[in-house]
N, C-alpha and C positions, 0 to 999 in steps of 0.2 A: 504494500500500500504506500501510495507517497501525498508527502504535505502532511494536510489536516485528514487525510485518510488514514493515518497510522493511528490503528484505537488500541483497545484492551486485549481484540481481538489479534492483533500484530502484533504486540507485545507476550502475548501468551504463544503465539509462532516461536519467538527468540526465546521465553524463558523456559518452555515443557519438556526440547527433545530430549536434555538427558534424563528427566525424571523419567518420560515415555519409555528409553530403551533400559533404566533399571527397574524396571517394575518385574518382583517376582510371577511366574508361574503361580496362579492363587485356583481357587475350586469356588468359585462363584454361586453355583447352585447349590453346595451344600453351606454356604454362606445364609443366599436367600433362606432354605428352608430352615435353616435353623433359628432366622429370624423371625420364622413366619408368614415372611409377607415378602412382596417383590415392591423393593423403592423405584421409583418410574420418575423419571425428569420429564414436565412435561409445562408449553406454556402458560403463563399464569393468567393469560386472558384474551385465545383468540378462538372467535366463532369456527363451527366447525371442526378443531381440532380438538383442541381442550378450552374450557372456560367452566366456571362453576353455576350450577345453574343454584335456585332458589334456596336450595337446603343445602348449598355448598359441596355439591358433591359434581365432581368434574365428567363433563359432556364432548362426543367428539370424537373423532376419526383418531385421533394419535393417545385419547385416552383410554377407548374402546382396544386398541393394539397391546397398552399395558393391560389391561383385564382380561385379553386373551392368551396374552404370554403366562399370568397369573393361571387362570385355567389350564394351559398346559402341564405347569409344575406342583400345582396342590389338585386341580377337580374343582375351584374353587373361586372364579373370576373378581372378588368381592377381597383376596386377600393382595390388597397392591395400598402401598404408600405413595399417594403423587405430593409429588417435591418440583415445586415449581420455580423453575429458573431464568432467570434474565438470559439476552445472550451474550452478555458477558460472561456470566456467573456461568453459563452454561457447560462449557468444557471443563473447569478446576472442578464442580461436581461429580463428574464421570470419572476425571481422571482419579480425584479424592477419593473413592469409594462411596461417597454419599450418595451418588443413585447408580443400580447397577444396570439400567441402561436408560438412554437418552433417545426420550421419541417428542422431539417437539420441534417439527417444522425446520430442519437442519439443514442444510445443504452437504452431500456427499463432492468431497472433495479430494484433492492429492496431494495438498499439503495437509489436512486434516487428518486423511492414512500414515502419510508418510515422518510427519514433525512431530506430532501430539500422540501420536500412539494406540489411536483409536479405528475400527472395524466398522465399516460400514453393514448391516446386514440383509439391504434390500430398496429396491425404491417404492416406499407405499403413497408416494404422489408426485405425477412430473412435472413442477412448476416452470416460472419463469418469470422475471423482476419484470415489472409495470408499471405506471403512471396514473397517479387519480390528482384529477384538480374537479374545483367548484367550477361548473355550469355556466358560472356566473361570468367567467374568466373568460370564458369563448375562448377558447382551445381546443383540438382539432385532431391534436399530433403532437407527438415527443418531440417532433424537429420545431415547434413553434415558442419552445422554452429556454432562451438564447435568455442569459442575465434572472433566471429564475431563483426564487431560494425554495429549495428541496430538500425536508422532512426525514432524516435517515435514521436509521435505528445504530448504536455501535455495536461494534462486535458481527457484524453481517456483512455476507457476502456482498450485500446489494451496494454500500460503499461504494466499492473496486467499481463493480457492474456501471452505477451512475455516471462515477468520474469518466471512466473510459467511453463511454456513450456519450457523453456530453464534446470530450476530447475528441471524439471521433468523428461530429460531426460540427466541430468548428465555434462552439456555443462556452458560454463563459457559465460554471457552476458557483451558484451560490448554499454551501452545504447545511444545514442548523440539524446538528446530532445530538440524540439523547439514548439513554441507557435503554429504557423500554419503552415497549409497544404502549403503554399508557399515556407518557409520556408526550410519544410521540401525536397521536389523534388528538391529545389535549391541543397541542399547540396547533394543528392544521385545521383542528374547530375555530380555535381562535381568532385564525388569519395571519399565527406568526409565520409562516412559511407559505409561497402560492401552489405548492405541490408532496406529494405526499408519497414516496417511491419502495416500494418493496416487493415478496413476492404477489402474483396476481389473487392467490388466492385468500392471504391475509388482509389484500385490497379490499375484495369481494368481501370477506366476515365483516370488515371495517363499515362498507358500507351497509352491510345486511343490519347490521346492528342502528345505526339509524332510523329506523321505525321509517315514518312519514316524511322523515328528512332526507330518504335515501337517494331518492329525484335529483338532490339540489349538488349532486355529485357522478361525477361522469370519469371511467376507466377507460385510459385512452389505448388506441389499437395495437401499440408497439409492446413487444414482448422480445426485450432484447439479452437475455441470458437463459442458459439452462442449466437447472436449479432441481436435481435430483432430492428429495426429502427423503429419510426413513431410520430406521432407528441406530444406534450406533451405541457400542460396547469397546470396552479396554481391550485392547492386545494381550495374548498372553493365554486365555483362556479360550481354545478350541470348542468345547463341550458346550460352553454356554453361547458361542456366536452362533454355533450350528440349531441348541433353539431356537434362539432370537431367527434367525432365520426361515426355519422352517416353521415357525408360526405364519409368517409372513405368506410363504409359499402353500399354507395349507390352507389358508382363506381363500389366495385365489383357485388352488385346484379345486374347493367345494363349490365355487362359481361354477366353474367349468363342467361339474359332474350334476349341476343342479340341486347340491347339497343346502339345504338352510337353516335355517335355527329350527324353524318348527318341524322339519322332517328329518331334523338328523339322525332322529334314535330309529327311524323305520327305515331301516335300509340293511339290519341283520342277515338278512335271507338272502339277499340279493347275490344272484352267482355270477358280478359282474370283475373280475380280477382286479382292474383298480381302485375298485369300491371296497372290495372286501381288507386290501393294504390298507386302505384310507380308513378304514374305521379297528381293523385290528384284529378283523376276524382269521387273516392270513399273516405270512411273513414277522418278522421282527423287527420290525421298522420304530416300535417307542422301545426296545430293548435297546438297540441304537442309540437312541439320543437321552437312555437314562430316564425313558418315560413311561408310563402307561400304556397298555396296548391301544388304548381308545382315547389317548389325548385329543387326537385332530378333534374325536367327536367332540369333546369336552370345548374345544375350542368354540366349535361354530354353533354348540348349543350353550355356549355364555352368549355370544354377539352379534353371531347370524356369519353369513360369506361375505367377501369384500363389497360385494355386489348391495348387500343391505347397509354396509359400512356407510359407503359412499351417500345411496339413497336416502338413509336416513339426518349424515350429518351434511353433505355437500351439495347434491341438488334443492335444498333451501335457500343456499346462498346464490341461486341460480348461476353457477359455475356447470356447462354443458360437461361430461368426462371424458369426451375427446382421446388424445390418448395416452390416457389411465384406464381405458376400455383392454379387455382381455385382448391378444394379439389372436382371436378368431375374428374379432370384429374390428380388423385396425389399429389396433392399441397396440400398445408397447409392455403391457403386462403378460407378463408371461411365466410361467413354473416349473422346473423341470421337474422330470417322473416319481413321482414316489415310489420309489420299488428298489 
């Protein structure tokens, strides 16, 4: 990052790798279970992924992922601690041990593998950095924001993403950063900043959240980064990336096989060979990963398949799923074999 683009987030680049490369060998899941509960990083207030609805209990595609991973490891979707982190705060949590995975709206990246010591385990939504200004601005287009001041979050990718797109098309940036997402709509309610930049889908929650006011805000066409989201765990431990993983992968092959929350326990009999891996009635596949024969089921009968994931937390925000659609229909999700 350069300038006033070097945040907490560049500074934890310089100060993690050797912590990254001495971190012991540890057994993470007998960690989680003996604590009881899986601690889950997740954000502390965006529609759609996590936010806490009325009785304070967290709502949303990246919190729904921590209660399925939960489910895998007890039977029991109900046993997860969410620990909600800025994205500042975000990596020293993971790397800390204070949450043993981190599912909130991340970008997978190759200094993030490579410097800080951390596992990507899947992408469970393909974003990309975007632009919302007020209505009122008559604005059109990202190339029409030449001398703009634009709303950044620290510690996010979207920084870099802005500067260089602004750079690249010849346009003078005027940055105003803050720590979090609260933070940050506070001040573009305001009117401290004329734009408001991050990924499209935090856009969309920002404006979904708006009630009646959500008119008076327009997301502009230009989507100029791509912005892999999905959960991420410490290096070092195999066993546990490979749930974190195939949790991920189990959601969408229940899509694929029509599996869903409410019919997941009726599919015993079925003499379908992938169904019967998938549920447990064949093969040794949670013997593998240190689990239950009938995790997967346990999984999509806490949350449902990706497919409800989505429908329930993201087609609200009227975000179309494009492709985050299985790669039968275009998409770019896709699973490999369980077997």
């Amino acid at each position: 990052m350069r300038g006033p683009f070097k945040t907490l987030a560049a500074l934890a680049l310089a100060a993690l790798p050797a912590l990254a490369q001495a971190q012991p060998a540890a057994d993470t899941v007998a960690t989680i279970r003996a604590r009881g509960s899986l601690a889950c990083g997740v954000t502390p207030n965006t529609i759609g992924f996590a936010t806490p609805d009325s009785q304070g209990v967290f709502q949303g595609m990246d919190a729904d992922y921590c209660r399925a991973i939960a489910a895998a490891l007890f039977g029991d979707a109900s046993k997860v601690q969410f620990v909600p982190t800025t994205a500042a705060q975000r990596f020293a949590a993971l790397q800390s041990g204070e949450v043993d995975v981190s599912i909130r709206t991340t970008t997978w990246t190759l200094s993030r593998e490579a410097a800080l010591g951390f596992l990507f385990a899947g992408v469970n939504f393909y974003d990309g950095n975007g632009f919302m200004v007020r209505k009122s601005l008559g604005v059109s287009s990202g190339k029409q924001l030449d001398g703009a001041s634009v709303c950044l979050q620290q510690g996010s990718t979207t920084e870099l993403n802005v500067s260089d797109y602004f750079r690249a098309n010849g346009m003078k940036l005027n940055p105003v950063t803050f720590e979090n997402v609260e933070e940050i709509r506070a001040a573009f309610i305001a009117g401290r900043c004329d734009v408001y930049s991050s990924d499209t889908s935090t856009l969309a929650a920002f404006r979904a959240g708006q009630g009646d006011k959500s008119q008076d805000f327009v997301l502009l066409p230009e989507i100029f980064s791509k912005e892999p989201l999905g959960p991420s765990v410490r290096k070092g431990d195999d066993k546990w990336f490979d749930i974190v993983r195939w949790v991920h992968y189990a959601l969408l092959t229940a899509e694929e096989m029509g599996i869903t929350k409410a019919n997941a326990g009726s599919f015993a009999d079925s003499a379908n060979p992938d169904i019967q891996r998938f549920t447990g009635k064949t093969g040794d596949l949670g013997k593998m990963l240190g689990l239950r024969p009938d995790w997967a089921v346990q999984v999509v009968q806490a949350v449902g398949n990706y497919s409800e994931l989505w429908e329930r937390h993201i087609t609200p925000m009227g975000l179309p799923r494009g492709i985050n659609n299985l790669w039968t229909k275009g998409g770019l999700q896709y699973a490999p074999p369980m077997r």
